[in-house]
C-alpha positions in Angstrom: 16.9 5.1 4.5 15.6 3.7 1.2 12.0 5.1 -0.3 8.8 2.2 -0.2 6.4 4.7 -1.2 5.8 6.7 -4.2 4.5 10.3 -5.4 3.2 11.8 -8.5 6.1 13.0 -9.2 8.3 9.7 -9.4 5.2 8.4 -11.8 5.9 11.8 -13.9 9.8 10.6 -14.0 9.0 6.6 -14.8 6.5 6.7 -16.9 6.6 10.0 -18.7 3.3 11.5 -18.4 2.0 14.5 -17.1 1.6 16.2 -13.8 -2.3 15.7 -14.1 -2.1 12.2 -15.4 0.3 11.2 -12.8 -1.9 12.4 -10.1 -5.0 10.6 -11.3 -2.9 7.4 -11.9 -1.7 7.6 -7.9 -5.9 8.7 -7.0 -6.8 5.5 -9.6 -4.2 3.3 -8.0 -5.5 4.2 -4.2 -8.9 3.6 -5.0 -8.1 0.6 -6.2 -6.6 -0.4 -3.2 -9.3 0.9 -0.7 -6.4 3.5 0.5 -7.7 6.3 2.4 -6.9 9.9 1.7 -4.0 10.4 4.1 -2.5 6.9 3.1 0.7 6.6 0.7 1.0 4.4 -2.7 4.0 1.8 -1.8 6.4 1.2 -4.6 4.8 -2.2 -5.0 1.4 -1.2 -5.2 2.4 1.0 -7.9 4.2 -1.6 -10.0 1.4 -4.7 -9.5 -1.0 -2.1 -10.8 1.4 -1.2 -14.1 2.9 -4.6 -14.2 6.7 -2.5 -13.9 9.3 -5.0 -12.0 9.1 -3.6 -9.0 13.5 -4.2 -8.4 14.0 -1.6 -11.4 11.3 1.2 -10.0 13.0 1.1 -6.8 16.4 1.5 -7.6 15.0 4.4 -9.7 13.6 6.2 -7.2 16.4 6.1 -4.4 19.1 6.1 -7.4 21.0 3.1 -6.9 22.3 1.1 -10.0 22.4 -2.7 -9.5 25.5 -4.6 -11.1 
């Protein structure tokens, strides 16, 4: 079964940044979504918000390479 959603730790891997800044991005990213605590970031929340294709961020995260 394929990811939809994503941790601070896949924003660490993407986008380079550190553990802190990667947790405030997903906390800045939520609140900008009205999410509430419990709720997860989806994949394409994450890329709308960074303007990341969202095709390319998926296949990263549950490692498959596209032809």
């Amino acid at each position: 079964m394929k990811r939809i959603c994503i941790y601070p730790s896949d924003v660490e891997a993407i986008t380079g940044k550190s553990k802190k800044t990667a947790q405030t991005l997903v906390r800045t990213i939520k609140d900008v979504y009205q999410k509430k605590k419990h709720q997860v970031v989806t994949i394409r929340e994450f890329c709308d918000y960074m303007g990341l294709e969202y095709d390319d961020v998926f296949n990263e995260i549950n490692k498959k390479r596209t032809a």
